[in-house]
C-alpha positions in Angstrom: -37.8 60.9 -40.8 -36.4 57.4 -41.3 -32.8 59.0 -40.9 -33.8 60.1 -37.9 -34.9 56.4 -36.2 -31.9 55.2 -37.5 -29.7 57.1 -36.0 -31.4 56.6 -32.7 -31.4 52.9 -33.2 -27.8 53.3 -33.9 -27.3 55.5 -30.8 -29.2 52.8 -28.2 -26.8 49.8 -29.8 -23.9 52.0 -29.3 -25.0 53.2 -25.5 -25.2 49.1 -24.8 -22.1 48.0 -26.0 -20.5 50.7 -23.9 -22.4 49.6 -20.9 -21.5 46.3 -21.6 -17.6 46.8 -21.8 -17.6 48.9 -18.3 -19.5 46.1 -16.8 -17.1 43.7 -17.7 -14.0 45.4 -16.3 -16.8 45.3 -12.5 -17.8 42.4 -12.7 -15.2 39.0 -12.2 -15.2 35.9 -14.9 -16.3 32.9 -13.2 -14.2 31.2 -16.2 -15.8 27.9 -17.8 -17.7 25.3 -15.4 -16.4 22.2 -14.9 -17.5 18.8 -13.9 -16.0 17.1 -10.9 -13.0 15.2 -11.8 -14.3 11.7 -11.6 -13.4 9.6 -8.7 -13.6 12.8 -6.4 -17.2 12.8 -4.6 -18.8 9.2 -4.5 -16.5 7.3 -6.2 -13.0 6.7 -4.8 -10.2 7.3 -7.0 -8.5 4.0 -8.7 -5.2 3.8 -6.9 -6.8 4.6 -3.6 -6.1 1.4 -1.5 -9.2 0.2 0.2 -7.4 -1.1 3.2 -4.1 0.7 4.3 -2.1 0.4 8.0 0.2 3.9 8.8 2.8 3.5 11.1 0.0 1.2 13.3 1.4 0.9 17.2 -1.6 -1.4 19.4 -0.6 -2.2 23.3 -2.6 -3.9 25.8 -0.2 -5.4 29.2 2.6 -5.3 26.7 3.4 -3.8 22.9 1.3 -6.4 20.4 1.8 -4.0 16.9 4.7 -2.0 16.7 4.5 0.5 13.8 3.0 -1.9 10.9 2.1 -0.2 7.6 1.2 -2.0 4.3 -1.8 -1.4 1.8 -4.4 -4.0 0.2 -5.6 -2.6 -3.4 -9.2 -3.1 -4.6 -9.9 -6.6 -5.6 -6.8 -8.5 -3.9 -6.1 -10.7 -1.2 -3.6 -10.2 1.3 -2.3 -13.3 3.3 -1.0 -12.5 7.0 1.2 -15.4 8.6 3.4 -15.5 12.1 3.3 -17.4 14.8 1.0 -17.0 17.5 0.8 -13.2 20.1 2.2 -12.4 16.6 -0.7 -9.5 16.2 -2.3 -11.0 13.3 -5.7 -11.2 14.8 -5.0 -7.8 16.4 -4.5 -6.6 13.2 -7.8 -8.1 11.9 -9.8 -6.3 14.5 -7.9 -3.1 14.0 -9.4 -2.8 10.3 -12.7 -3.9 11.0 -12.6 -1.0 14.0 -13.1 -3.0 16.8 -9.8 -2.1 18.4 -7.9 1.6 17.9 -4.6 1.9 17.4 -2.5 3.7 20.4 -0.7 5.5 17.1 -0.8 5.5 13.6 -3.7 4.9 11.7 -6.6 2.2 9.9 -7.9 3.1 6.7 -10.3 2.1 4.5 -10.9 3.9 1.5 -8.6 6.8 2.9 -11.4 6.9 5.8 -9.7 6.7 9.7 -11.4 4.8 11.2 -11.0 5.8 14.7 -12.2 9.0 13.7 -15.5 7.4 13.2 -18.4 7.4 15.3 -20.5 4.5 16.2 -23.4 5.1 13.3 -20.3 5.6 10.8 -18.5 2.8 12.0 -22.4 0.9 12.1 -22.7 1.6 8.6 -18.7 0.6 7.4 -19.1 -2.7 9.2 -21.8 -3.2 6.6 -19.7 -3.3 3.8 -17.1 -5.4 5.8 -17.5 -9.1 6.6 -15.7 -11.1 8.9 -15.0 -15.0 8.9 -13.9 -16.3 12.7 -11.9 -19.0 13.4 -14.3 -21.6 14.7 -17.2 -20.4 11.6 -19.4 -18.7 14.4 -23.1 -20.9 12.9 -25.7 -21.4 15.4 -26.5 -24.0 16.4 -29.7 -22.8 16.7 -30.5 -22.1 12.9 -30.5 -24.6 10.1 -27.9 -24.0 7.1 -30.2 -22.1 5.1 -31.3 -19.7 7.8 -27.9 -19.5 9.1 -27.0 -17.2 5.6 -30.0 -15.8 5.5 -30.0 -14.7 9.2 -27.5 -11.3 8.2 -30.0 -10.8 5.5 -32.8 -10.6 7.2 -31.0 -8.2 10.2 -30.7 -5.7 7.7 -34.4 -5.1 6.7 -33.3 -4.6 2.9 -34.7 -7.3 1.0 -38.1 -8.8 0.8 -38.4 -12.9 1.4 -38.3 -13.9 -2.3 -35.1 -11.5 -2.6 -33.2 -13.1 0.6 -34.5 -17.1 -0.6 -33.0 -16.4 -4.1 -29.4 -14.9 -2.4 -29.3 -17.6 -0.2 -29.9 -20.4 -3.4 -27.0 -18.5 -5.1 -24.9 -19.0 -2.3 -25.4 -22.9 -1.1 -24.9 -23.4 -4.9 -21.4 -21.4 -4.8 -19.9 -23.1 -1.8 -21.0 -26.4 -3.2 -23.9 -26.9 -0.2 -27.2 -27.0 -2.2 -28.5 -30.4 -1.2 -27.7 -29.3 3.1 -30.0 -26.0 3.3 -31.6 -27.5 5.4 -29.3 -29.8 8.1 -28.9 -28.5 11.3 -24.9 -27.4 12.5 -25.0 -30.7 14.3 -25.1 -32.8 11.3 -22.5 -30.5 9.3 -18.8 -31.5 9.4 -16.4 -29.0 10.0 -15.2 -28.2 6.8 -19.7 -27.9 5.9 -19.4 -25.6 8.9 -16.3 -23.3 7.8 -18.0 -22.8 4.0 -21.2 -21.8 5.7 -19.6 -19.1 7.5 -18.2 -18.1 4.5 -21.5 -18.0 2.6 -23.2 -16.2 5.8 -20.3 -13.5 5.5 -20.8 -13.0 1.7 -24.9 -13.0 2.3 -24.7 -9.2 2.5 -22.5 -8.4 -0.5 -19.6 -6.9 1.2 -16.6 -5.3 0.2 -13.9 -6.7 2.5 -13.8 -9.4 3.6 -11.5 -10.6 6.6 -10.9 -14.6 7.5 -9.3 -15.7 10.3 -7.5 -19.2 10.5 -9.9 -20.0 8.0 -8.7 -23.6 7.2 -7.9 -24.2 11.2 -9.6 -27.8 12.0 -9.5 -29.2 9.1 -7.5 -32.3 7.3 -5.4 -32.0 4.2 -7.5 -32.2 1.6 -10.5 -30.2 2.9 -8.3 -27.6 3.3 -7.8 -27.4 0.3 -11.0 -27.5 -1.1 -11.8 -24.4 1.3 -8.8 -22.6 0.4 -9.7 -22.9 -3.7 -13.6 -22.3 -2.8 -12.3 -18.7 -1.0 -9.7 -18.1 -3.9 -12.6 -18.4 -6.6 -15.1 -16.8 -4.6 -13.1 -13.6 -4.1 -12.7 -13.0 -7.5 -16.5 -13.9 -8.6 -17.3 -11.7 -6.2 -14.3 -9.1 -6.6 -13.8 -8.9 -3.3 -11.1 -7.5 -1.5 -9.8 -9.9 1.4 -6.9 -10.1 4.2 -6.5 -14.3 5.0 -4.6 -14.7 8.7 -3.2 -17.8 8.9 -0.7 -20.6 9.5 -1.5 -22.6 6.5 1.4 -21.6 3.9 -0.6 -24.1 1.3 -3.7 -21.8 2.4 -2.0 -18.6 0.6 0.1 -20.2 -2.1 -3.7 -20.9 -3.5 -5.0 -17.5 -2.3 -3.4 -14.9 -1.7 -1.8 -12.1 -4.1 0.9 -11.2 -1.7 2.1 -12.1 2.1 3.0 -10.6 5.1 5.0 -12.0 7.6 4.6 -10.6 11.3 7.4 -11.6 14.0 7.0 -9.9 17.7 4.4 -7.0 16.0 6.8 -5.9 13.5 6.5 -7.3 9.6 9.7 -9.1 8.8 8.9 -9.9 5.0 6.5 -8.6 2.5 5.8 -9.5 -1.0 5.0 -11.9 -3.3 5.1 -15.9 -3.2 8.0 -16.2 -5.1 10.1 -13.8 -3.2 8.5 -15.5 -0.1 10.1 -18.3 -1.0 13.3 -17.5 -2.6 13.9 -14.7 0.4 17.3 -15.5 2.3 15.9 -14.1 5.5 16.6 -16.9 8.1 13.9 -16.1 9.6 11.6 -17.1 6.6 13.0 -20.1 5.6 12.5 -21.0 9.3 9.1 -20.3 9.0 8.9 -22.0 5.3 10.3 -24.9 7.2 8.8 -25.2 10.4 11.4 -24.6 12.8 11.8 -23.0 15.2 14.4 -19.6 15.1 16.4 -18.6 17.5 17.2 -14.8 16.7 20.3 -14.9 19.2 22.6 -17.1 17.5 20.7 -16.9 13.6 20.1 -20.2 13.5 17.0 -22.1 13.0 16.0 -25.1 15.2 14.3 -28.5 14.9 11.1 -28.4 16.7 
């Protein structure tokens, strides 16, 4: 009797394992399951550039961008020079997505941007932060609710959050004891940091200044110009600086770009800035004028 159940045991394993081997050969291996490679869904890969011009062409009556490219990595500032209808605010506008380029294309994060529709753009010019010329405050708000006015637009933070972000920033641009002057009472170089606190209130990713030290004397140009430097990288920010001041980007900027008639005649770093034999940047270096006829720089 016991022989008997254990042979049918033995016959019901052996039935199985043949079932088993037939259904292998029907059905497919799905192989081992992987995890996403990191940096492919939410975060962007390391090398991906989180500004980037391809090929960029931007008319209005006449061509103002001619077929720019260049990239700006995470975490460092670009410096934009050339003399004015150069299309370095053009360019500014461009990568925040308030213009679109006729060709080519404005990238951030790999992202067109003119592919974008107005909540996507909406929601990119969140994380992008832009410093006008002339600082933008209103007149109409003191210092302290001047930064806390982009704060408060977004809905995101309660009162106690916004009053503690704005305290960290007076203290980082040096204006704790004017929170509470009016723009009136502010000199322009008070004015230009708190446009620059204002456009870091909302934590951004970007940020883009625009004749940031325009207005302003010698030495409080300067002090802005070391204020956006260290502030960048507390921050880790990455930023594009348009401006004529070359004393502005030797302090800030990681690299340079300079634009003659939309097209970029030099890029790199400051010391090939400076040591380049292109006539026309030593012109520029020297503040002459350049004549591209005859090669030769002229006195202004």
């Amino acid at each position: 009797m016991l022989f008997q159940v254990f042979l049918g045991v033995l016959l019901v394993g052996y039935l199985a394992l043949v079932i088993f081997i037939v259904a292998r050969q029907f059905i497919p291996s799905r192989g081992p399951q992987q995890l996403p490679a990191k940096g492919t869904e939410s975060e962007p890969p390391q090398d991906q550039p989180m500004v980037e011009l391809l090929y960029v062409h931007k008319s209005f009556d006449h061509p103002v961008i001619r077929g720019i490219s260049f990239k700006v990595q995470r975490g460092k500032t670009l410096g934009i020079l050339g003399k004015s209808g150069s299309g370095k605010s053009v360019t500014l506008q461009l990568i925040v997505g308030l213009l679109k380029p006729d060709r080519g294309y404005a990238l951030l994060e790999g992202k067109d941007l003119a592919r974008m529709n107005e909540r996507e753009l909406l929601e990119l010019r969140k994380r992008v932060s832009y410093v006008f010329q002339g600082g933008a405050v209103f007149d109409f708000l003191n210092v302290r609710e001047n930064i806390a006015y982009p704060l408060r637009e977004m809905g995101t933070m309660d009162e106690p959050m916004i009053q503690n972000r704005v305290n960290y920033l007076l203290q980082a641009v040096g204006l704790e004891d004017q929170g509470d002057l009016q723009s009136s009472e502010l000199s322009i170089g008070a004015k230009k940091l708190v446009a620059v606190a204002r456009a870091l209130a909302n934590d951004p990713e970007v940020i883009l200044y625009d004749e940031p030290t325009t207005g302003l004397d010698p030495l409080a140009r300067k002090s802005l110009s070391h204020h956006i430097r260290r502030l960048n990288q507390q921050e880790h920010l990455t930023s594009i600086v348009v401006t004529h001041d070359l004393k502005c980007l030797e302090i800030v900027a990681d690299r340079i770009i300079l634009l003659k008639d939309g097209v970029i005649r030099f890029e790199g770093n400051q010391e090939e800035f400076q040591a380049s034999s292109d006539l026309f940047v030593q012109a520029f270096i020297a503040g002459k004028r350049f004549e591209e006829d005859g090669e030769e720089p002229l006195s202004a």
